[in-house]
Structure formats: C-alpha cells, structure tokens
C-alpha positions as a printed NumPy array, in Angstrom:
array([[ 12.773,   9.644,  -7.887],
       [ 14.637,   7.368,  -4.85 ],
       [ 12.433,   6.764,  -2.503],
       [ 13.284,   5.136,   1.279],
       [ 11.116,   2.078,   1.981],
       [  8.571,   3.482,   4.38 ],
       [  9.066,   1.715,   7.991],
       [  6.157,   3.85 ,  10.566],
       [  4.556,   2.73 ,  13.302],
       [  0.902,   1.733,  12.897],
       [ -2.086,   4.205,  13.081],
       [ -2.276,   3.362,  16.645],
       [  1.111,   3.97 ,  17.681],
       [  2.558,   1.359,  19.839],
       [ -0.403,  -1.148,  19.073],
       [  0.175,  -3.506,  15.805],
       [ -2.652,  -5.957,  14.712],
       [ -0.097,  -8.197,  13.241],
       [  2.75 ,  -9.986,  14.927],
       [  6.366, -10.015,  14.492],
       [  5.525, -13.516,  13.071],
       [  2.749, -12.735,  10.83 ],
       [  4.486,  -9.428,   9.504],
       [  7.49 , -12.18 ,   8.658],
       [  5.035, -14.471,   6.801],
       [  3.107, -11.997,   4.968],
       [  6.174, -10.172,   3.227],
       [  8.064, -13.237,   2.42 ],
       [  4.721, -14.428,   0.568],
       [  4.563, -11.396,  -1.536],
       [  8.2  , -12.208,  -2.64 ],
       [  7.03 , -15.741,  -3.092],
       [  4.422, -15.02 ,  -5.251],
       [  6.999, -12.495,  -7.732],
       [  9.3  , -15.625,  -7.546],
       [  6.719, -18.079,  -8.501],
       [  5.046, -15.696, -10.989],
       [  8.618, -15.377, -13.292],
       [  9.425, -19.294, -12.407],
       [  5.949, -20.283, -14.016],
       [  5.535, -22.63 , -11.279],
       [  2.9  , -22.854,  -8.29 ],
       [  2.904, -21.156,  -5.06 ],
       [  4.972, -22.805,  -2.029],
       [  2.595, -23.649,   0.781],
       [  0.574, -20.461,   1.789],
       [  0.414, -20.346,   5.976],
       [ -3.024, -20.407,   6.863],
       [ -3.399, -18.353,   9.481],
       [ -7.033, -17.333,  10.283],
       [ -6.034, -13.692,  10.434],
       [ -5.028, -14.264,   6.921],
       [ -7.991, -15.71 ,   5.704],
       [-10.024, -12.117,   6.478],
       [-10.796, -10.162,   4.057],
       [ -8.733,  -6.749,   3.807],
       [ -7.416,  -3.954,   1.409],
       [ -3.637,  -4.166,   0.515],
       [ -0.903,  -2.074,  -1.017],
       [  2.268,  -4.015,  -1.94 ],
       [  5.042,  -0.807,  -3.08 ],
       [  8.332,  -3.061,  -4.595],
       [ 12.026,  -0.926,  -4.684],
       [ 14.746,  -1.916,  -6.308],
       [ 18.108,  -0.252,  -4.671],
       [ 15.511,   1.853,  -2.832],
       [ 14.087,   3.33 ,  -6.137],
       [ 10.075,   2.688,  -6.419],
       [  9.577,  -0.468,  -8.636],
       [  6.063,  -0.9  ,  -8.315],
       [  3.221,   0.185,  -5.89 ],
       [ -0.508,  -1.958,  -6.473],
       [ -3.341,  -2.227,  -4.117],
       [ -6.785,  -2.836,  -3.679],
       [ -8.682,  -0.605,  -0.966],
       [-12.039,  -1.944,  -0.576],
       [-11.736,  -5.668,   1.07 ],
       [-12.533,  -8.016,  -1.702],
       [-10.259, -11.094,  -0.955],
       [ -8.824, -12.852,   1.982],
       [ -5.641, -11.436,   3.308],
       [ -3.055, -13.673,   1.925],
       [ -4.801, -13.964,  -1.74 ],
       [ -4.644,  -9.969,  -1.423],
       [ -1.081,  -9.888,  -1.024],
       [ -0.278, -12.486,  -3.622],
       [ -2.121, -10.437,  -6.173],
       [ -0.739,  -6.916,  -5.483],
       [  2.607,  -8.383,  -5.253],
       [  2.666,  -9.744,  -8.768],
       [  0.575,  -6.444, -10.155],
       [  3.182,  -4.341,  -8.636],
       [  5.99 ,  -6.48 , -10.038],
       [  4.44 ,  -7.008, -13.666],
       [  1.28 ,  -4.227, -14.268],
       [  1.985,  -1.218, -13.044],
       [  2.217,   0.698, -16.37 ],
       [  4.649,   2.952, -15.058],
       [  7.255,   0.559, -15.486],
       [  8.464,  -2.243, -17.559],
       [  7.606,  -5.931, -15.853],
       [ 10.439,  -7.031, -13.015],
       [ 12.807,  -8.859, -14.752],
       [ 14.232, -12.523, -12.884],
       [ 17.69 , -10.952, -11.724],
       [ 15.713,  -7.678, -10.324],
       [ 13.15 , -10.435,  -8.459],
       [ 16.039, -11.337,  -6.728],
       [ 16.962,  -7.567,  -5.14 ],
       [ 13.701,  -6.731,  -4.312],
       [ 12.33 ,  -4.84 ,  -1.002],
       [  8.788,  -5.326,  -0.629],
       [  6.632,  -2.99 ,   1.749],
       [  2.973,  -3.878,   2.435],
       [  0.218,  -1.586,   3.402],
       [ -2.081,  -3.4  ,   5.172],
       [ -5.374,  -1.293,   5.508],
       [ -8.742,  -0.24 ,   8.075],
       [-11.709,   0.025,   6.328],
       [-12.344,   3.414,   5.037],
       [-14.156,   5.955,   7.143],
       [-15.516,   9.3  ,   6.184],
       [-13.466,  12.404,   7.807],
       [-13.573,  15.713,   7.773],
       [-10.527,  17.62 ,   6.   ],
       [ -9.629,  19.217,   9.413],
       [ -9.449,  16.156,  11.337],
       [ -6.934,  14.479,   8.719],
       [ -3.63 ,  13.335,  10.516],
       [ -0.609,  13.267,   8.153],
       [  1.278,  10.023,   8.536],
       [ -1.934,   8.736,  10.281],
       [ -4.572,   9.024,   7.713],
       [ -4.048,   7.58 ,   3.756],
       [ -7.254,   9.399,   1.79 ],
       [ -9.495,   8.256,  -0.934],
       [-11.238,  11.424,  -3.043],
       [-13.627,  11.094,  -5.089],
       [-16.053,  12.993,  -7.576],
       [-17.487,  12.719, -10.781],
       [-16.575,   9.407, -11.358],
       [-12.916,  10.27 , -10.89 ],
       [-11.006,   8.829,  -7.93 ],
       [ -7.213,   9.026,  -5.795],
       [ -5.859,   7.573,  -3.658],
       [ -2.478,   8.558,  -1.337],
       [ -1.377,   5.978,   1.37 ],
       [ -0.489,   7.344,   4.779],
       [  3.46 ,   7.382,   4.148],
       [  3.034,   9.643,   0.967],
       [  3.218,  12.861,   2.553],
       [  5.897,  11.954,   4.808],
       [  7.73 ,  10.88 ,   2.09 ],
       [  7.14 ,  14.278,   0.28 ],
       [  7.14 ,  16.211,   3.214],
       [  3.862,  17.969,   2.626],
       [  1.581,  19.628,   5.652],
       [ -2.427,  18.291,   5.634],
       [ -3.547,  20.976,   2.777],
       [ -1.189,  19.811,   0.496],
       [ -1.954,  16.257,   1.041],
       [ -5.63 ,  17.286,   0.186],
       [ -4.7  ,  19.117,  -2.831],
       [ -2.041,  16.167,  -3.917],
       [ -4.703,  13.682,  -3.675],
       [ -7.352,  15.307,  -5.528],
       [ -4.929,  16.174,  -8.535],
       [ -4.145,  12.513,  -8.965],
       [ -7.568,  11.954,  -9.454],
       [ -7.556,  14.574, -12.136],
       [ -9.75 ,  17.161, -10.092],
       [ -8.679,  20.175,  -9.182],
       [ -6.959,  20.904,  -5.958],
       [ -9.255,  22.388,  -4.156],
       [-12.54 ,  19.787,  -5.103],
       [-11.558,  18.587,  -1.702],
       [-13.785,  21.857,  -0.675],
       [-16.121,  22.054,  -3.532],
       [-18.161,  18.822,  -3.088],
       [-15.486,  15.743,  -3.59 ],
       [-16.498,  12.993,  -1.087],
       [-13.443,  12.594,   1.25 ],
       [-13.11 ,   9.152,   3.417],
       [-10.151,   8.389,   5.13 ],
       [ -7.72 ,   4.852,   6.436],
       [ -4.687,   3.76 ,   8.369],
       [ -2.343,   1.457,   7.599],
       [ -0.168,  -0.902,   9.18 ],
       [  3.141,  -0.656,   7.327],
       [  5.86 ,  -2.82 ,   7.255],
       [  8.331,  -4.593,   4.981],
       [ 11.758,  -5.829,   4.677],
       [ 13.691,  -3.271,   6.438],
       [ 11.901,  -3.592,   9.481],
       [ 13.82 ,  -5.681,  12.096],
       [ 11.65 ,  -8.955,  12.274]])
C-alpha cells in the first residue's frame, strides 16, 4: 500500500514544542543512526540539547519512494529523547517483521517521519479527535496502538478509528464499548518533507 509521508500540524495547532532547529536535528539523527547501523561504525556526535535529554515516547515510520518501509515506536517514556529516536530508527529500518532489513542502497533513499508523543491520558470514546488523538486499547492482556495520522491516512470517521484500533489488538471491534481500557495521545509529527 503507498502511503504519503504524514506532514500535520501538532495537536495544538499552531503551537510546536520543537523548533525548526530541533525538528532538523532530530530527523537527520534517525537517518544517522540507519547509516551508522549498516556502516558498523559509531554514531556521529549526538547534539545535546536538554530537550533531548527528556524522556519521551517515539514513533520513527521509514518510506522508501513513499511506500511504508518501517514504522517502530515506544509509547510509554522509557529513554531520553535522542536515545529514543536512535533506537526506533534502526528497529524500523532492520526489525519490523513486516519487512526484510533496509538494505545500504535503500538507506540512502529514505524519508524518515517521527512521531514525537504526550504522555497518554485516559479519554472517553466521544471526546476522541481524529487527526488529534493517536489511541492505545487495551484488554485482556492484548494491546493496539494507531498514531494520530492513521485515520487520516485511511480516511476513517472516530468509530472506525475505535473499531480499527481494537482489531489490531486482536479484540473485537466493538471491545472499545465492552470494557477495553481506552487512553489517548498527540503527536508532534514531522519529517523530511516538511520545509525546515
């Protein structure tokens, strides 16, 4: 399926936590760390940034002639920033079992998008904003996850966005109603086609 590099505003439209700067710094690290990953050779110099050095939950999604390559986060906050981004980059790149590792000539053509997300919150299914709110449902064990651009991308209305993220948790669709606990992020989205 081709799939458009997602470019949207942040979940406070107009307001971005990161600058035009940091946005610049942060995506060309994720494509150092895929470089330096199929070199076998160390990181370049990592900026350190105090904003980078906070802890925070990242998606890295990798296209390659704006086909999805790879898409790895973490959503919970268990790293600094920057170490965050250098390890979703390279999982997106080389383990996500969806598709064989990134080869050195594909490195090269990569477009890298980075979710950069607010700690979850819970939310109540009629207060979900699509292209706002990404959603983590859970139950039984079982969990999915959609980030905020997904049912853009699809074109789906808010029940459908439910129902989509509970089936890729293996649920059924409507567990969103029947006892699934339903929490709620934004994300600040931004990659290589934006205009840094």
């Amino acid at each position: 399926m081709s799939l458009s590099p997602p470019n949207y505003l942040p979940a406070d439209v107009g307001v971005s936590e990161f600058s035009l700067q940091e946005r610049r710094l942060l995506v060309n690290l994720a494509h150092e760390a895929i470089a330096s990953a199929i070199e076998n050779r160390e990181l370049a110099d990592i900026p350190r940034l105090s904003h980078f050095e906070q802890p925070r939950g990242v998606f890295t999604t990798i296209y390659l002639r704006a086909v999805l390559r790879g898409c790895v986060g973490y959503v919970f906050p268990v790293k600094a920033l920057f170490e965050t981004v250098v390890d979703t980059a390279r999982a997106s790149a080389f383990q996500d079992v969806r598709f064989l590792p990134v080869t050195k000539d594909e490195a090269a053509q990569l477009e890298i998008s980075l979710s950069i997300l607010s700690p979850l919150q819970a939310l109540a299914p009629d207060r979900i904003e699509v292209g706002r709110h990404g959603l983590l449902i859970t139950q039984h064990g079982r969990r999915g996850l959609l980030l905020p651009q997904v049912p853009v991308e699809h074109g789906w209305d808010r029940i459908t966005f439910l129902e989509q993220t509970c089936e890729k948790a293996g649920l059924l669709t409507d567990a969103w109603k029947n006892g699934a606990t339903l929490e709620a992020f934004t994300a600040e989205v931004f990659g290589d086609r934006d205009a840094f």
